[in-house]
C-alpha positions as CSV (number, residue, x, y, z in Angstrom):
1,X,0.0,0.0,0.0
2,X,3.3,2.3,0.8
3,X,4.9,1.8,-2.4
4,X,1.2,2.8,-4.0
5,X,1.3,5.6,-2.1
6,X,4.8,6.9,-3.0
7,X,4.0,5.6,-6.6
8,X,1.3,7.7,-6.3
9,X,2.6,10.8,-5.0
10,X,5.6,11.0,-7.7
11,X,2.9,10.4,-10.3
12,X,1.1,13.5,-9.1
13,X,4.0,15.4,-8.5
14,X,5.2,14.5,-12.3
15,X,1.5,15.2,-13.6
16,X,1.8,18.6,-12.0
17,X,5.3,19.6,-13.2
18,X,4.3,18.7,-16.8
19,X,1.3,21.0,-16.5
20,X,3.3,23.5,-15.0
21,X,6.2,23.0,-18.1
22,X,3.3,23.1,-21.0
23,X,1.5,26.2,-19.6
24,X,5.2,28.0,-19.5
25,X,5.4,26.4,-22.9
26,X,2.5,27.8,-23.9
27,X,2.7,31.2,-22.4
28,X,2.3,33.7,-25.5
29,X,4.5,35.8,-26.8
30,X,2.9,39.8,-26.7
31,X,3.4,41.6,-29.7
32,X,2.7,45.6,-28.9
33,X,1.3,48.3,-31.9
34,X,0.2,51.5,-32.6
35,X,-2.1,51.5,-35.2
36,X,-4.4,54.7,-37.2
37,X,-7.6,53.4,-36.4
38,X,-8.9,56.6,-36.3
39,X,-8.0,59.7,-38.2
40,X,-6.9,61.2,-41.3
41,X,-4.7,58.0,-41.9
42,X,-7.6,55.4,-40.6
43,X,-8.3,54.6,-44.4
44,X,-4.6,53.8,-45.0
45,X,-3.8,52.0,-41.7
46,X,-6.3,49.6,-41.7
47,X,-5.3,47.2,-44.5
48,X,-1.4,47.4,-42.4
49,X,-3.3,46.0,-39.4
50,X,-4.9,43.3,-41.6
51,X,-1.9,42.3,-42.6
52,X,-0.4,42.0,-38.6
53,X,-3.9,40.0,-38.0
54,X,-3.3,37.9,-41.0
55,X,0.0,36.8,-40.2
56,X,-0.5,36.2,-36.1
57,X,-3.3,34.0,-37.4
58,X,-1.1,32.0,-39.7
59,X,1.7,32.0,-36.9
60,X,-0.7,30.1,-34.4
61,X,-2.6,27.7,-36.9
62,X,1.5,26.6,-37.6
63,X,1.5,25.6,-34.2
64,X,2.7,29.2,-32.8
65,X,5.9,31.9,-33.3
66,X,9.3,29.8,-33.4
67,X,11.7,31.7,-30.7
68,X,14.8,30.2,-31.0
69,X,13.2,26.5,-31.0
70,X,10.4,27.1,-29.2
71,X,7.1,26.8,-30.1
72,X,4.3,29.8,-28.6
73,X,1.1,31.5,-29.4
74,X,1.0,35.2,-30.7
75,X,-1.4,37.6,-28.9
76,X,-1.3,41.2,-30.7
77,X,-1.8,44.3,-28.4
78,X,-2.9,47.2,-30.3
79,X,-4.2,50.3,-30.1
80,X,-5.2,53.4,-31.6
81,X,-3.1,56.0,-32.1
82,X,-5.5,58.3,-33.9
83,X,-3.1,58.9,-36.6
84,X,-1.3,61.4,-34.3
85,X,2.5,61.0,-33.8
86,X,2.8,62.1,-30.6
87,X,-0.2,59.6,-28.9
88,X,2.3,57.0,-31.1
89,X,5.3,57.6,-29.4
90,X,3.4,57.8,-25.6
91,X,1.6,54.3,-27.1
92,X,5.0,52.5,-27.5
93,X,6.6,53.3,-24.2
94,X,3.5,51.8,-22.4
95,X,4.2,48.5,-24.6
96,X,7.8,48.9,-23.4
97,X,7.2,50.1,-19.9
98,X,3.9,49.4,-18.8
99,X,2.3,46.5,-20.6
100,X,6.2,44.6,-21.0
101,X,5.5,43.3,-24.7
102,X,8.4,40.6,-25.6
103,X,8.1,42.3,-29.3
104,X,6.6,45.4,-31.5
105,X,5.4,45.8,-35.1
106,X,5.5,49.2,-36.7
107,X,2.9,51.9,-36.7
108,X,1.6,53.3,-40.4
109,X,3.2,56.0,-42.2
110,X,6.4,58.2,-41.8
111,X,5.2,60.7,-39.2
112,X,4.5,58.0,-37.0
113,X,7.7,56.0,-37.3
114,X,9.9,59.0,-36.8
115,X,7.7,59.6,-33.5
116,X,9.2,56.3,-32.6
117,X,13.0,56.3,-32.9
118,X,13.5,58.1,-29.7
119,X,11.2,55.9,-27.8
120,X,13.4,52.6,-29.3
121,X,16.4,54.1,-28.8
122,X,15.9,55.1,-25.5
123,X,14.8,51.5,-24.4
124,X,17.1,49.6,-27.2
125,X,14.0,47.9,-28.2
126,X,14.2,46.8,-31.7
127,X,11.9,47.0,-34.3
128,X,11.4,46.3,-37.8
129,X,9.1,49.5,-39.9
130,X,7.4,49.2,-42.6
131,X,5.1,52.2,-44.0
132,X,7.8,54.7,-44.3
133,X,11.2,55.7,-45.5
134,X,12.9,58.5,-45.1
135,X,16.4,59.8,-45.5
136,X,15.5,61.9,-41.9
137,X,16.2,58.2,-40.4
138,X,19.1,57.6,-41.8
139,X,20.5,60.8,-40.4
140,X,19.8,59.9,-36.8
141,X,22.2,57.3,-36.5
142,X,19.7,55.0,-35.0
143,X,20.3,51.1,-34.0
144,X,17.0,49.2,-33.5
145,X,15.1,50.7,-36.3
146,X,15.1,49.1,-39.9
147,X,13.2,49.6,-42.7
148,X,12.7,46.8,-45.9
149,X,10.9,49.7,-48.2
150,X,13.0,50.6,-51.6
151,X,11.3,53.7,-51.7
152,X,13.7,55.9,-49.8
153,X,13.4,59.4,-51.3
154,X,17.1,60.0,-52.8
155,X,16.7,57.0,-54.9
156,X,12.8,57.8,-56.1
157,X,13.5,60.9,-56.9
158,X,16.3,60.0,-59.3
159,X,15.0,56.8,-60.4
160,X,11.4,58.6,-61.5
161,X,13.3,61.0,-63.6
162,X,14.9,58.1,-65.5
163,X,11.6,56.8,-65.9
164,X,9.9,59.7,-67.1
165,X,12.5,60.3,-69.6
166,X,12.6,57.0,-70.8
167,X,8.7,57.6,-71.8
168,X,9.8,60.7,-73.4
169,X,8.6,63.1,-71.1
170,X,9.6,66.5,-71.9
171,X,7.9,69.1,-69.5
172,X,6.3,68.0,-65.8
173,X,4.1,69.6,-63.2
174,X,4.6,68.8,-59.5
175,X,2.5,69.1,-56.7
176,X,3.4,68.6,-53.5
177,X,1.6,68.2,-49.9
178,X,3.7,69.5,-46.6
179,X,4.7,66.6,-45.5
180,X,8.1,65.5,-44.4
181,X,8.3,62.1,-46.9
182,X,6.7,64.1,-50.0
183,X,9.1,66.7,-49.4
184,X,11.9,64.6,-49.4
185,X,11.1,63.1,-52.7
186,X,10.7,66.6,-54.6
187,X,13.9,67.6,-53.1
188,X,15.7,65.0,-55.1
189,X,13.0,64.7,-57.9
190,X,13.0,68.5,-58.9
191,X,17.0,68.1,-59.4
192,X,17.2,65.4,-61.0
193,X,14.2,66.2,-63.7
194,X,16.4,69.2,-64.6
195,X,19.5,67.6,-65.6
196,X,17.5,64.9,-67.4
197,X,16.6,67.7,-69.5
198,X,12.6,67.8,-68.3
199,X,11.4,71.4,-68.0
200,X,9.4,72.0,-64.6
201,X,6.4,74.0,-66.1
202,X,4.4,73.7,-62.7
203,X,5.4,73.4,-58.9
204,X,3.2,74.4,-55.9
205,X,2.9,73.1,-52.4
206,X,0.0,72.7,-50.5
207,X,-0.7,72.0,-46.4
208,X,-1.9,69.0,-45.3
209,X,-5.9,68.9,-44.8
210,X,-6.6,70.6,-48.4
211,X,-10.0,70.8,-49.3
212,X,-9.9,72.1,-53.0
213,X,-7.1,71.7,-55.9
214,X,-9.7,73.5,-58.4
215,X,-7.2,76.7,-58.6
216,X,-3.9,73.9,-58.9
217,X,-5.6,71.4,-61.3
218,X,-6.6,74.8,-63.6
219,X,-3.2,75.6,-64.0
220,X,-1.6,72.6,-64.8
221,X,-4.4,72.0,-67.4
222,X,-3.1,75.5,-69.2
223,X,0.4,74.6,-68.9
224,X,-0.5,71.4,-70.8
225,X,2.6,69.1,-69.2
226,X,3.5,65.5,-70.5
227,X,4.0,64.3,-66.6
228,X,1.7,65.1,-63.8
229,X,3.7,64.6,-60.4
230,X,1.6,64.3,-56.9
231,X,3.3,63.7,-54.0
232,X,0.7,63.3,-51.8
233,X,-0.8,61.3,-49.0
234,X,-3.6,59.3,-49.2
235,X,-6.4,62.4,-48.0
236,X,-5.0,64.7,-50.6
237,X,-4.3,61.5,-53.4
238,X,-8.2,61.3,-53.5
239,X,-8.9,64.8,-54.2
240,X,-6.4,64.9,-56.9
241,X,-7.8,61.8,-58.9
242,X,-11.0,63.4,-58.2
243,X,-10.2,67.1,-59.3
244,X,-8.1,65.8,-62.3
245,X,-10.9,63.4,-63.8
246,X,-13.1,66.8,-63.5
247,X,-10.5,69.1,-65.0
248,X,-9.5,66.4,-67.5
249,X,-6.3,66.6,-67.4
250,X,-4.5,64.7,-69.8
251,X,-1.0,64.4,-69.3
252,X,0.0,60.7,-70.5
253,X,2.2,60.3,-67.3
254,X,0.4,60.7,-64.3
255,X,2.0,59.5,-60.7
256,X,0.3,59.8,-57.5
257,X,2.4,58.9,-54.2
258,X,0.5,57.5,-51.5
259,X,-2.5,56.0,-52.0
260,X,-3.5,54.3,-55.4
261,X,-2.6,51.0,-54.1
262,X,-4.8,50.6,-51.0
263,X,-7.9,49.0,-52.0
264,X,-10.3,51.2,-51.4
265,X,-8.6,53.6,-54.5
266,X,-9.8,50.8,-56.9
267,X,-13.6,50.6,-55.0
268,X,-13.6,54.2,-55.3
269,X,-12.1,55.1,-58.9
270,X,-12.7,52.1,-60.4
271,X,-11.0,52.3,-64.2
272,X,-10.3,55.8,-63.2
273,X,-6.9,54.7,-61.3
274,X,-5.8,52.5,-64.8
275,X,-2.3,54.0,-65.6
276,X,-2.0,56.1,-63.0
277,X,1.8,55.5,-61.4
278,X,2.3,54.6,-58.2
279,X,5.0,54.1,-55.6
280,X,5.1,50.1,-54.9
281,X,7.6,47.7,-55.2
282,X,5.8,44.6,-54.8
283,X,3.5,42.4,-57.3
284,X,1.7,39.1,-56.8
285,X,2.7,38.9,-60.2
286,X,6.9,38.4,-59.8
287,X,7.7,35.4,-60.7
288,X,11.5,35.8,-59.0
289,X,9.2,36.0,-55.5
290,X,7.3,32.1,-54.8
291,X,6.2,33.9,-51.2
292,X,4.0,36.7,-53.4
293,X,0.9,34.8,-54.9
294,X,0.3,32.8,-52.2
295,X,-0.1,35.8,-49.4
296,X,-1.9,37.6,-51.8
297,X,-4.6,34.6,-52.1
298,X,-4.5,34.6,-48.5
299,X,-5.2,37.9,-47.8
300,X,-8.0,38.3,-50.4
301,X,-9.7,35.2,-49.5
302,X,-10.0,36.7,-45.6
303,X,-10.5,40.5,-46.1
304,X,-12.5,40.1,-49.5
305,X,-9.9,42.3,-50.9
306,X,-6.9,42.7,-52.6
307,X,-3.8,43.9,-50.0
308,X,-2.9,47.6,-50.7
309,X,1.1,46.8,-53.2
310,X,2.5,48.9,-50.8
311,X,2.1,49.6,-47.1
312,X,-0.3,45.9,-46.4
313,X,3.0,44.6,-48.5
314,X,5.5,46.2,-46.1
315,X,3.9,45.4,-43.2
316,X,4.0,41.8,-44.3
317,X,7.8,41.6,-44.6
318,X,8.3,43.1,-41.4
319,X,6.6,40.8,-39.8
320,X,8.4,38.4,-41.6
321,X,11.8,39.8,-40.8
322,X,10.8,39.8,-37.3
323,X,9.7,36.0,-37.4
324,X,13.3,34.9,-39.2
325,X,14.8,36.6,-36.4
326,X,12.9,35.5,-33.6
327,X,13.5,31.6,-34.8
328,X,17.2,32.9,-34.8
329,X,17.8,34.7,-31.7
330,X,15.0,34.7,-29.5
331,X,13.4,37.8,-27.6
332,X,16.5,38.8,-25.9
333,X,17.0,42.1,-27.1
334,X,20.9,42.3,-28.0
335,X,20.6,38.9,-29.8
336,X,17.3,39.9,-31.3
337,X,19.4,43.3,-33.1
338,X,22.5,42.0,-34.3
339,X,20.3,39.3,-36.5
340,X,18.2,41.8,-37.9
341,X,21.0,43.7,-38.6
342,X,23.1,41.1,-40.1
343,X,20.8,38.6,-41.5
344,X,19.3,37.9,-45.0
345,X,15.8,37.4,-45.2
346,X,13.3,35.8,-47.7
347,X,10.0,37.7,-47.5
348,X,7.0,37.9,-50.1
349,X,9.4,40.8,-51.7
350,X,12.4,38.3,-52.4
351,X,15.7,38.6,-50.2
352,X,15.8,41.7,-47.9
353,X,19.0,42.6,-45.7
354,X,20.2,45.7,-44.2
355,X,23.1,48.6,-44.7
356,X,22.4,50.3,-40.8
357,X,18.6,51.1,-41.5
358,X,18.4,50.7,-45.0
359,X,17.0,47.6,-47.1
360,X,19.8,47.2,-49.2
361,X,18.7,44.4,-51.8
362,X,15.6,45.6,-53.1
363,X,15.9,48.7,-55.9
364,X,13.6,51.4,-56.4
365,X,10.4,50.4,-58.5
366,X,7.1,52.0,-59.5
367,X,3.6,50.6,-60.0
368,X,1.2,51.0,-62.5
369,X,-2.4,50.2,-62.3
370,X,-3.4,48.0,-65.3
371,X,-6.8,46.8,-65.5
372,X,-7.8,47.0,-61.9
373,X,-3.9,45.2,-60.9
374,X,-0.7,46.9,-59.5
375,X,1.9,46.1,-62.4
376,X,6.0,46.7,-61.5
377,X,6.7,49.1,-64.8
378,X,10.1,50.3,-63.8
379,X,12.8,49.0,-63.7
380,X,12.8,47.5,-66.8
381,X,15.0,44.3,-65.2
382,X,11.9,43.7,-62.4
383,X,8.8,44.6,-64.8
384,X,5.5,42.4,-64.4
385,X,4.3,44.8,-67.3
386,X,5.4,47.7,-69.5
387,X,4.3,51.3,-68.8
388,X,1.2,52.2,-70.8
389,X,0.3,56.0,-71.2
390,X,-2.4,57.4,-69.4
391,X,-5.1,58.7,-72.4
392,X,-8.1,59.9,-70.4
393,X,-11.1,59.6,-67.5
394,X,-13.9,58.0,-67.6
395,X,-17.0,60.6,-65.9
């Protein structure tokens, strides 16, 4: 009856280790956001958030987020920044701080991200970005901050006065919203259009918020220009397409910044947005990238939707950065930096690895809407599809 006993009580006490071990096992890993819920950028957030959901949902159904061997469930802890910088950068020290997250995902859009640095730096708390790129970053030297995006401003500025001049563009108009990543672009753009020989026959700012580009869209009309250039956010990309189809303008190259490729551009506009250029460096369609089609599927088959080529794109590849690294190093910190910093990763956007913040494997490319679908027109050596002029608008 003794030796039951003791048989008994190490059976128990084994049974109740174990349970203990799993549940540690199983103890999730917290993944803190900001995210635009709200707000001017609510529109353009949204789809980046989908992508986070997406992707935590297709971590867990694998059997959870590898960390260095390990096996756990991802729980996402988000909130709204209101598509203010400031409540971003209060948002992730709470993570940090308060709420102890073992890992963050990016907030949407350049303002946001550059609310951020100083709250990662402060903490050494890296993280991968996604909607943004800016040469500002670069400048501030910082360490646990990375972005896989192509379009850094230096390079698109140079790279779309190749391509206009490739189409034969001889004269452009440029129209630019106050905003720190649209200015950046025309800095470099307005340049390099010169020495390739493009007059500038147009070029007005405008602040953020705009309610009317009648008195704009007139004048660019008269001065009759082969390239219309918007660097705009998504608010002010709207207005434009709306504002150009009424003043129809017809310049055969037409590029609008931010915002053509989030879905709701193609509910809205319809044929409207065919040929219009677009930043984007991503296609389903790339046959180089195996990762592409099949998160597309995914993503349509669960929103109802296609994912916006851009920022829903990004955000996908960070998260996938962040995974390689995790299986890699873990959630220590130090560990977790130095493999994002040194490693090669294969994403939905082929390899991606990093020069300090920069990705430095993936060149500058441009969309074009074709048909209702995002088609890489330039470079010529990453193309999906060649660059079709822009003749008209449908009313």
């Amino acid at each position: 009856m003794m030796k039951l006993l003791k048989v008994f009580r190490m059976f128990a006490t084994g049974f109740v280790l174990a349970m203990a071990a799993g549940s540690w096992a199983a103890q999730p890993v917290r993944i803190g956001m900001s995210m635009a819920k709200t707000g001017a950028f609510a529109a353009a957030g949204a789809g980046q958030l989908n992508a986070y959901q997406l992707w935590a949902e297709q971590v867990n159904a694998a059997g959870g987020l590898d960390v260095a061997g390990t096996r756990r469930p991802v729980e996402l802890v988000v909130y709204d920044d209101q598509s203010d910088p400031a409540k971003a950068a209060a948002i992730y020290e709470k993570l940090i701080t308060s709420d102890k997250v073992d890992l963050l995902l990016s907030p949407w859009g350049s303002p946001a991200h550059f609310a951020v640095v100083g709250v990662l730096e402060r903490y050494k708390f890296p993280m991968v970005g996604s909607s943004a790129a800016s040469l500002q970053i670069r400048s501030l030297k910082a360490k646990n901050i990375w972005f896989p995006t192509s379009a850094i401003p230096d390079a698109l500025g140079a790279e779309l006065a190749k391509m206009m001049q490739a189409q034969g563009v001889k004269s452009v108009a440029i129209n630019t919203v106050q905003l720190p990543f649209p200015q950046e672009i025309k800095r470099f753009l307005v340049p390099a259009v010169q020495a390739a020989g493009i007059k500038v026959v147009h070029n007005e700012e405008y602040a953020p918020g705009i309610k009317d580009m009648t008195a704009s869209m007139v004048a660019i009309k008269r001065a009759a220009p082969d390239a219309v250039i918007s660097l705009s956010y998504p608010e002010d990309s709207m207005l434009y397409m709306k504002q150009a189809r009424e003043q129809d303008l017809r310049a055969p190259f037409q590029f609008v910044a931010v915002g053509p490729s989030i879905a709701f551009f193609s509910k809205m506009f319809g044929a409207n947005l065919d040929n219009i250029v677009t930043l984007g460096h991503w296609s389903p369609d790339q046959k180089a990238w195996p990762k592409a089609k099949p998160f597309f599927d995914a993503y349509q088959a669960k929103y109802g939707e296609a994912p916006d080529y851009l920022d829903v794109a990004l955000a996908w590849v960070s998260a996938e950065v962040l995974q390689q690294a995790v299986a890699k190093a873990g959630l220590d910190k130090d560990k977790l930096r130095a493999a994002i910093a040194s490693g090669t990763f294969e994403t939905i956007d082929g390899p991606v690895a990093f020069d300090g913040v920069q990705n430095r494997l993936t060149p500058a490319m441009f969309l074009q809407f074709q048909q209702g679908k995002g088609q890489i027109v330039y470079p010529p050596s990453q193309q999906t599809a060649s660059f079709v002029a822009k003749s008209g608008w449908q009313k």
